[in-house]
GURORO-579916 format. One line per field, with one value per atom (N, C-alpha, C, CB): residue number from 1; residue in three letters; atom name; y negated, x negated, z negated. Coordinates in pm, 1 decimal. Glycine has a CB too. Layout:
BEGIN
resi: (NUM,...) .
resn: (ALA,...) .
name: (CA,...) .
y: (Y,...) .
x: (X,...) .
z: (Z,...) .
END
This chain:
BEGIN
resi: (1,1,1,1,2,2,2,2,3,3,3,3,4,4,4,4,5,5,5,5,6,6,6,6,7,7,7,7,8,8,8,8,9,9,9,9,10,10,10,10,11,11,11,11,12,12,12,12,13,13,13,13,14,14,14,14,15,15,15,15,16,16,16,16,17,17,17,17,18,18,18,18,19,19,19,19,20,20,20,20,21,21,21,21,22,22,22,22,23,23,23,23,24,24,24,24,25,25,25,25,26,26,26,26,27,27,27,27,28,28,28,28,29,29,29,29,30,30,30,30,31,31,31,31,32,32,32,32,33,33,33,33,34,34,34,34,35,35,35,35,36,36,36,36,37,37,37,37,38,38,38,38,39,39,39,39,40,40,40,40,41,41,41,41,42,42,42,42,43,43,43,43,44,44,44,44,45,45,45,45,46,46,46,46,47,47,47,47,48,48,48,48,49,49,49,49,50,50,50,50,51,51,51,51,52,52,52,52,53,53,53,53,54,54,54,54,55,55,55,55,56,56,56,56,57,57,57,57,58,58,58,58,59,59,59,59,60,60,60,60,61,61,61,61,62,62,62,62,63,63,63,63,64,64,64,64,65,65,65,65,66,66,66,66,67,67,67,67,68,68,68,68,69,69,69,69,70,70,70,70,71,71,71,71,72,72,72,72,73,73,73,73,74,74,74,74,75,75,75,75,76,76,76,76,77,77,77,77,78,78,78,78,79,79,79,79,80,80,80,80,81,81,81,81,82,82,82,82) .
resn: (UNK,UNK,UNK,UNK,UNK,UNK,UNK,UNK,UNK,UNK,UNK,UNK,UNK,UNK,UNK,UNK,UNK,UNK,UNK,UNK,UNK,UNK,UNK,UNK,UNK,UNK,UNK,UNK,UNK,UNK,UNK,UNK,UNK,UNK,UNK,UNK,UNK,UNK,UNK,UNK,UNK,UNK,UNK,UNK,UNK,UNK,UNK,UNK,UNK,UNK,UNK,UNK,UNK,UNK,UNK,UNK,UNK,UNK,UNK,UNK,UNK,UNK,UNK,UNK,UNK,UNK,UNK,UNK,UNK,UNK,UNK,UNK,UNK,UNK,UNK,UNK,UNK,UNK,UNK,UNK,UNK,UNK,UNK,UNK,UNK,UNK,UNK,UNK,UNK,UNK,UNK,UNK,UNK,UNK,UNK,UNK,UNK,UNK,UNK,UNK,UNK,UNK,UNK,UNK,UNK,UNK,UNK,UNK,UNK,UNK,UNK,UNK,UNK,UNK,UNK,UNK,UNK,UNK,UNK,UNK,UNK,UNK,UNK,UNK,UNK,UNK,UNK,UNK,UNK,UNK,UNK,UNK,UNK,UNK,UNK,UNK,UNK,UNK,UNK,UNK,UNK,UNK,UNK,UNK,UNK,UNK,UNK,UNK,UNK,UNK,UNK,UNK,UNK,UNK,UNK,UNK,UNK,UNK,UNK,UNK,UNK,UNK,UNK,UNK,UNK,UNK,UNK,UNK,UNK,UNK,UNK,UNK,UNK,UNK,UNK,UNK,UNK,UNK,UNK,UNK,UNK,UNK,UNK,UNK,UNK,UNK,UNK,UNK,UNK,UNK,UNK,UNK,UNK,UNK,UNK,UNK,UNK,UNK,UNK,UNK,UNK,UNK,UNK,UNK,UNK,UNK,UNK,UNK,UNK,UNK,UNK,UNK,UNK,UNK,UNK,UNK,UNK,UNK,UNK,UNK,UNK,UNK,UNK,UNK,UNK,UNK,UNK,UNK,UNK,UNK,UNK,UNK,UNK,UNK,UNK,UNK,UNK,UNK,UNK,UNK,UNK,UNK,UNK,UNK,UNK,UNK,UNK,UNK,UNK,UNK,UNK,UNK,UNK,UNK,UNK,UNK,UNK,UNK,UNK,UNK,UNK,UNK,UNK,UNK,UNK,UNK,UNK,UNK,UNK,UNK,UNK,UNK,UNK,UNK,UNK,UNK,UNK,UNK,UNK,UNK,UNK,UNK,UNK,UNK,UNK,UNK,UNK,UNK,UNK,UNK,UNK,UNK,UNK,UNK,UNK,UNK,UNK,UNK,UNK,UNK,UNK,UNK,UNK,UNK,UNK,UNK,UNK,UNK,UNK,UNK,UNK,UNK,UNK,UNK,UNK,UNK,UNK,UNK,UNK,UNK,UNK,UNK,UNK,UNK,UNK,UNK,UNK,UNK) .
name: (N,CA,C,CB,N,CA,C,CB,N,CA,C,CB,N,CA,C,CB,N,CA,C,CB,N,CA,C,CB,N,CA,C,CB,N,CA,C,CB,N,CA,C,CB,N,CA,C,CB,N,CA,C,CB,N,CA,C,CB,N,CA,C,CB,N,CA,C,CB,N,CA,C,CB,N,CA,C,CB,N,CA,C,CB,N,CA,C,CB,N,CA,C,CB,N,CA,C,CB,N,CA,C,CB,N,CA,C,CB,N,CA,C,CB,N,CA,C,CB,N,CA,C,CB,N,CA,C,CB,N,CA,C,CB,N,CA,C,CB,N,CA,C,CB,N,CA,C,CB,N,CA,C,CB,N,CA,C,CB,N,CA,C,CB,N,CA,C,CB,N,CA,C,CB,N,CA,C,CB,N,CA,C,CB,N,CA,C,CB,N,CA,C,CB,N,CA,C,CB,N,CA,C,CB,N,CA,C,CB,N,CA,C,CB,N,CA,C,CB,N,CA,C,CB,N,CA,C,CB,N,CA,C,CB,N,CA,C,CB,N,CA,C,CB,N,CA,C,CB,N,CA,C,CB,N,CA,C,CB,N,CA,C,CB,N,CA,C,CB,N,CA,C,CB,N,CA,C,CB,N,CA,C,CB,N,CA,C,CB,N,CA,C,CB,N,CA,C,CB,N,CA,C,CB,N,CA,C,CB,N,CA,C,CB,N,CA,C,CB,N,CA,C,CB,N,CA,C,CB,N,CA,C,CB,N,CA,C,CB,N,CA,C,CB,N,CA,C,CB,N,CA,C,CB,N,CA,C,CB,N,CA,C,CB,N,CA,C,CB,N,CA,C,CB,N,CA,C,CB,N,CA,C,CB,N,CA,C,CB,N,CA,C,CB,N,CA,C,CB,N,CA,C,CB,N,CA,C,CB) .
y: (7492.2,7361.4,7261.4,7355.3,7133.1,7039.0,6931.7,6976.1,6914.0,6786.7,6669.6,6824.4,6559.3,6451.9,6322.1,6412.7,6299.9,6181.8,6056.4,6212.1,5932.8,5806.8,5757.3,5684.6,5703.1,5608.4,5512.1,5665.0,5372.0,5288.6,5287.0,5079.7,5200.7,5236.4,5245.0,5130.3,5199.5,5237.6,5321.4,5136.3,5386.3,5454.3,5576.0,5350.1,5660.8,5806.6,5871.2,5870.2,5900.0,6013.7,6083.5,5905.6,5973.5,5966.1,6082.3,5756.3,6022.4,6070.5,6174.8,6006.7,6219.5,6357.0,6462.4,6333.0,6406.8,6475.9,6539.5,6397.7,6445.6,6457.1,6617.6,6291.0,6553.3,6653.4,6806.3,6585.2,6805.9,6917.9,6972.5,6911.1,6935.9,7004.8,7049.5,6911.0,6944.6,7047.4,7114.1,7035.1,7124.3,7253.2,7355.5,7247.2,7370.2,7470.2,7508.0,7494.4,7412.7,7456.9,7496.4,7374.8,7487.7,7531.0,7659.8,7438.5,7702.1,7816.4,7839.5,7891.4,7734.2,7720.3,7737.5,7584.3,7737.9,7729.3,7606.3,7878.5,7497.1,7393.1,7350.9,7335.1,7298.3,7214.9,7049.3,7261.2,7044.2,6874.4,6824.6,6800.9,6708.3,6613.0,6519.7,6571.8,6420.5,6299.1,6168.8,6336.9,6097.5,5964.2,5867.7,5915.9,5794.6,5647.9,5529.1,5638.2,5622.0,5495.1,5417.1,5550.2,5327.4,5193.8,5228.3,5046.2,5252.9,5248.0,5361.9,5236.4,5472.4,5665.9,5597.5,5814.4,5551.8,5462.3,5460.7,5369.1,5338.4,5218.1,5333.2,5076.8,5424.6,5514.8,5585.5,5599.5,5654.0,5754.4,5661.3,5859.3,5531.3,5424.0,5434.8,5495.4,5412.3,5415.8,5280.5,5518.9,5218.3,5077.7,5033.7,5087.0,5118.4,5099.7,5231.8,5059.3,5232.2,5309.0,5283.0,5274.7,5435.3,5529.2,5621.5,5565.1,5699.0,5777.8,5923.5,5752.1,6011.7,6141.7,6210.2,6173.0,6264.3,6307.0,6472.3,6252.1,6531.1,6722.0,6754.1,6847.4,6782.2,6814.2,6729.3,6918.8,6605.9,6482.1,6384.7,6508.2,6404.6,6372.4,6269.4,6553.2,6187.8,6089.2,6110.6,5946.7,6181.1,6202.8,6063.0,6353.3,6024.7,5917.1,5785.6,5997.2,5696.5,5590.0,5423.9,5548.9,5429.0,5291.3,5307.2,5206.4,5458.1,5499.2,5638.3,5525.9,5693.7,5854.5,5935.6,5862.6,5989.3,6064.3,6119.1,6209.2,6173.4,6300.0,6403.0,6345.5,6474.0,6614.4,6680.8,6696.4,6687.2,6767.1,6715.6,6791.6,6616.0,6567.7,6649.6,6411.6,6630.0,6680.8,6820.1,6627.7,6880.3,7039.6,7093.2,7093.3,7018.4,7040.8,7000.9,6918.6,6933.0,6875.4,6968.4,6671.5,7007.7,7141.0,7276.9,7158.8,7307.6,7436.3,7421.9,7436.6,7275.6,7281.9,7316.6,7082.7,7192.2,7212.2,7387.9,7106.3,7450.2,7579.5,7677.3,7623.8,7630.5,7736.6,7715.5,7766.4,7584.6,7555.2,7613.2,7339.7,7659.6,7729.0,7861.9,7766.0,7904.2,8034.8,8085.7,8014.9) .
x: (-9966.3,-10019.5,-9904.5,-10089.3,-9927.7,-9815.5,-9884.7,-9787.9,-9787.6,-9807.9,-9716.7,-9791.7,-9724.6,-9638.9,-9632.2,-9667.0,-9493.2,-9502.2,-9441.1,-9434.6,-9552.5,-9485.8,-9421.2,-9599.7,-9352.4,-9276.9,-9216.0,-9185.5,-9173.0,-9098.0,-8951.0,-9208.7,-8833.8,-8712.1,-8707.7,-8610.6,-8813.8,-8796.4,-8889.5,-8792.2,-8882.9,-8974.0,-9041.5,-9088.1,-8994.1,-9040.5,-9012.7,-9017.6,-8934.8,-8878.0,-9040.7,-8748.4,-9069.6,-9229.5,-9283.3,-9363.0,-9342.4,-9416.2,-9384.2,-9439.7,-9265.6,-9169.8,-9204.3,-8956.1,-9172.2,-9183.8,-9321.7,-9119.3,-9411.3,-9557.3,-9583.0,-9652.6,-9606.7,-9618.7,-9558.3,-9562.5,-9433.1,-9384.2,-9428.3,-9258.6,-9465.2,-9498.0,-9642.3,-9471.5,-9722.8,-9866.7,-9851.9,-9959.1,-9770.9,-9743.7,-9720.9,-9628.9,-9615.6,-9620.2,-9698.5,-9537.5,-9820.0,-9879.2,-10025.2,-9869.7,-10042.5,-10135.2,-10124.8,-10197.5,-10006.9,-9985.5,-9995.7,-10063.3,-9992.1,-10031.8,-9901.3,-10105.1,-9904.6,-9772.5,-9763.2,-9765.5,-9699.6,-9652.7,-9559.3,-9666.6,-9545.9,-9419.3,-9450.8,-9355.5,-9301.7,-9338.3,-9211.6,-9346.5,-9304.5,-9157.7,-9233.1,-9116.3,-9096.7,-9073.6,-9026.1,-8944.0,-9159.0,-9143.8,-9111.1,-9241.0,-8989.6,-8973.9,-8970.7,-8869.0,-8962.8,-8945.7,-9110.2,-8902.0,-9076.5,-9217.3,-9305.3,-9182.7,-9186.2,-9301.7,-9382.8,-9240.9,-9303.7,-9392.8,-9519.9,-9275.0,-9506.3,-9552.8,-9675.6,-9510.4,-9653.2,-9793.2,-9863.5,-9744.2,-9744.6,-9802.8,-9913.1,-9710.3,-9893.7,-9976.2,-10046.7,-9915.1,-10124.1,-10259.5,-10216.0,-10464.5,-10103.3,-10126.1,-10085.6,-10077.1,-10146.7,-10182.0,-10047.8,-10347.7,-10072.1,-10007.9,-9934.2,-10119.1,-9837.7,-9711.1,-9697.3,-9576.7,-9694.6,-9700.6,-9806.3,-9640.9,-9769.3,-9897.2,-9885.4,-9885.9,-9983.5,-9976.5,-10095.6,-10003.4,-10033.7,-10136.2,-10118.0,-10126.3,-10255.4,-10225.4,-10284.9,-10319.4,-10246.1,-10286.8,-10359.2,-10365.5,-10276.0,-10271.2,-10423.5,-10288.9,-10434.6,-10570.2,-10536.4,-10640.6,-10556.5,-10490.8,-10519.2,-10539.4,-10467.5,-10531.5,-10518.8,-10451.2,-10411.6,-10358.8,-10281.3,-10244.1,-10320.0,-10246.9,-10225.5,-10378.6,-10085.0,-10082.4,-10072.7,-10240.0,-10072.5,-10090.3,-9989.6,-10276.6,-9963.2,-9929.3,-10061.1,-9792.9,-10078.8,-10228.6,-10116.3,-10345.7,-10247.5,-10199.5,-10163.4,-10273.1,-10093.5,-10055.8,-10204.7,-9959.5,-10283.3,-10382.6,-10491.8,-10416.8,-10500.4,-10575.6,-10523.4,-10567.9,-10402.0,-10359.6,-10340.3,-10264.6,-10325.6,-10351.1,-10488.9,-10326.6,-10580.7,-10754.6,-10729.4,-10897.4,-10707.3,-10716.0,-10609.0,-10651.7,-10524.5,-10431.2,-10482.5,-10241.5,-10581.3,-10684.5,-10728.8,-10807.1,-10795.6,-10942.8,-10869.2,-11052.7,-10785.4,-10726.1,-10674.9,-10590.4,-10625.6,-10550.2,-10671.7,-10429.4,-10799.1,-10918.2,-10986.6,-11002.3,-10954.1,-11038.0,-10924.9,-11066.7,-10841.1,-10714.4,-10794.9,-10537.6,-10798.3,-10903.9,-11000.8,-10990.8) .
z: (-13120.1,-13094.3,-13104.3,-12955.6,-13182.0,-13199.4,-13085.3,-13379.1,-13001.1,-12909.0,-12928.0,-12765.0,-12952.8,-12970.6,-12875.3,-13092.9,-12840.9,-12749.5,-12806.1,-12618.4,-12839.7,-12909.4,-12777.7,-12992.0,-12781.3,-12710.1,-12785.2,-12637.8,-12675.2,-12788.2,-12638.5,-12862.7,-12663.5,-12641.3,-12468.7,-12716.8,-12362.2,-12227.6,-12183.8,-12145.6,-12079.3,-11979.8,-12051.1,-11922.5,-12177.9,-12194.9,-12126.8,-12282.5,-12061.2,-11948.0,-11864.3,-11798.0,-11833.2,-11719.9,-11835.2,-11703.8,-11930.0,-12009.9,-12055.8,-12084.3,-12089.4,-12173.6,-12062.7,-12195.0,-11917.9,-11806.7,-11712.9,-11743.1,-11779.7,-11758.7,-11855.9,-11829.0,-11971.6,-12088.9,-12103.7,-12193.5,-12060.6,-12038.8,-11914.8,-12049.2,-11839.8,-11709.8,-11707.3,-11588.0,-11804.4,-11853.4,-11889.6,-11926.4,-12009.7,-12070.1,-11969.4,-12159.8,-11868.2,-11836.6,-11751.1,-11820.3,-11662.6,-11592.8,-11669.4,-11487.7,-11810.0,-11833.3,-11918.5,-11872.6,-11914.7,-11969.4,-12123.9,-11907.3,-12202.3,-12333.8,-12415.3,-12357.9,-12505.4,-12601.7,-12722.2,-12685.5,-12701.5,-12762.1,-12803.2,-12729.3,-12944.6,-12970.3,-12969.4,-13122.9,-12878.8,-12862.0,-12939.0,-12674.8,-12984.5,-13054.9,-12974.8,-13259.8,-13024.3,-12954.2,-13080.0,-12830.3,-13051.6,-13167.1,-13137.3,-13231.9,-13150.8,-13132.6,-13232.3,-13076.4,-13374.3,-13464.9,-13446.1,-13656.0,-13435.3,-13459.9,-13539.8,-13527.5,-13665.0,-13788.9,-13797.7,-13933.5,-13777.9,-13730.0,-13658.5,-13562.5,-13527.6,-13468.6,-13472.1,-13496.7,-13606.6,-13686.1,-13739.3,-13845.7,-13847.2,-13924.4,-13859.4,-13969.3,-13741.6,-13671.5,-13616.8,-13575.4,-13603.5,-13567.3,-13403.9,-13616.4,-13333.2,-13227.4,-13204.4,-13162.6,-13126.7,-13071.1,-12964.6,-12978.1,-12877.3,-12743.2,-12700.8,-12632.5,-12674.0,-12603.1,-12470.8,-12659.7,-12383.2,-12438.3,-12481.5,-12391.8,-12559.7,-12655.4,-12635.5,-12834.4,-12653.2,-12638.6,-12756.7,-12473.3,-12880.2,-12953.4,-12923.3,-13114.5,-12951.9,-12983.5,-13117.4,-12857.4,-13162.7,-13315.9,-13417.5,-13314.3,-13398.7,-13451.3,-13350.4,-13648.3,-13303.0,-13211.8,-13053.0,-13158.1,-13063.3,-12971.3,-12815.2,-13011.7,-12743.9,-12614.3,-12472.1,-12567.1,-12524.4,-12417.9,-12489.5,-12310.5,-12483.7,-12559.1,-12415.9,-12736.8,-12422.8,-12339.8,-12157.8,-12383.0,-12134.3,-11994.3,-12029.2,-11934.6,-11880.0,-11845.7,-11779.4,-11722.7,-11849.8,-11792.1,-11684.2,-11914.6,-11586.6,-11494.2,-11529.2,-11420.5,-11473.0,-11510.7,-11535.4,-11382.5,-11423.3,-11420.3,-11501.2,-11294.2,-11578.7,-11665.0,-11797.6,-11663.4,-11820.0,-11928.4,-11950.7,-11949.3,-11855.1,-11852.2,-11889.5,-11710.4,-11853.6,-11901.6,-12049.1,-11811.9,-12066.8,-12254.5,-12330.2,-12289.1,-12258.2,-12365.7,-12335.1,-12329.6,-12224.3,-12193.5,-12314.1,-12068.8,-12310.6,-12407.1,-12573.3,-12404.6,-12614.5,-12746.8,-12796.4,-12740.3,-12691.0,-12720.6,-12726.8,-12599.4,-12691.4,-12725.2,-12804.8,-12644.4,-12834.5,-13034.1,-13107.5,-13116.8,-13094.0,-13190.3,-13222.9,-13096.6,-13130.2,-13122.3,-13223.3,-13020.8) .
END
């Protein structure tokens, strides 16, 4: 599963730190990158930062979901892999 975090130049940490910690509490297996260029950005239609896509699929845009929000949405994504 590819998970990606847009950010632009303040406050990813929250978000990097959110994301990784679903990951491990949902037991899934992910690679996360981390986007800051703008233009990646525009390219990938995201509006508002910060952003959280999983397999190009926009889960969070402009907020930090909860951990426990985001652990249900990488359950769900890692069983359509299936």
């Amino acid at each position: 599963m590819m998970v990606k975090v847009y950010q632009s130049c303040c406050g990813g940490e929250k978000v990097l730190d959110t994301v990784n910690e679903a990951i491990r509490l949902s037991g899934t297996v992910a690679q996360v990158e981390t986007v800051n260029d703008m233009i990646e950005v525009a390219k990938a239609g995201i509006i508002s930062t910060p952003a959280i896509t999983i397999n190009n699929r926009v889960v969070a845009s402009g907020r930090v979901p909860k951990v426990q929000d985001l652990v249900t949405i990488l359950i769900n994504a890692a069983a359509k892999e299936t």
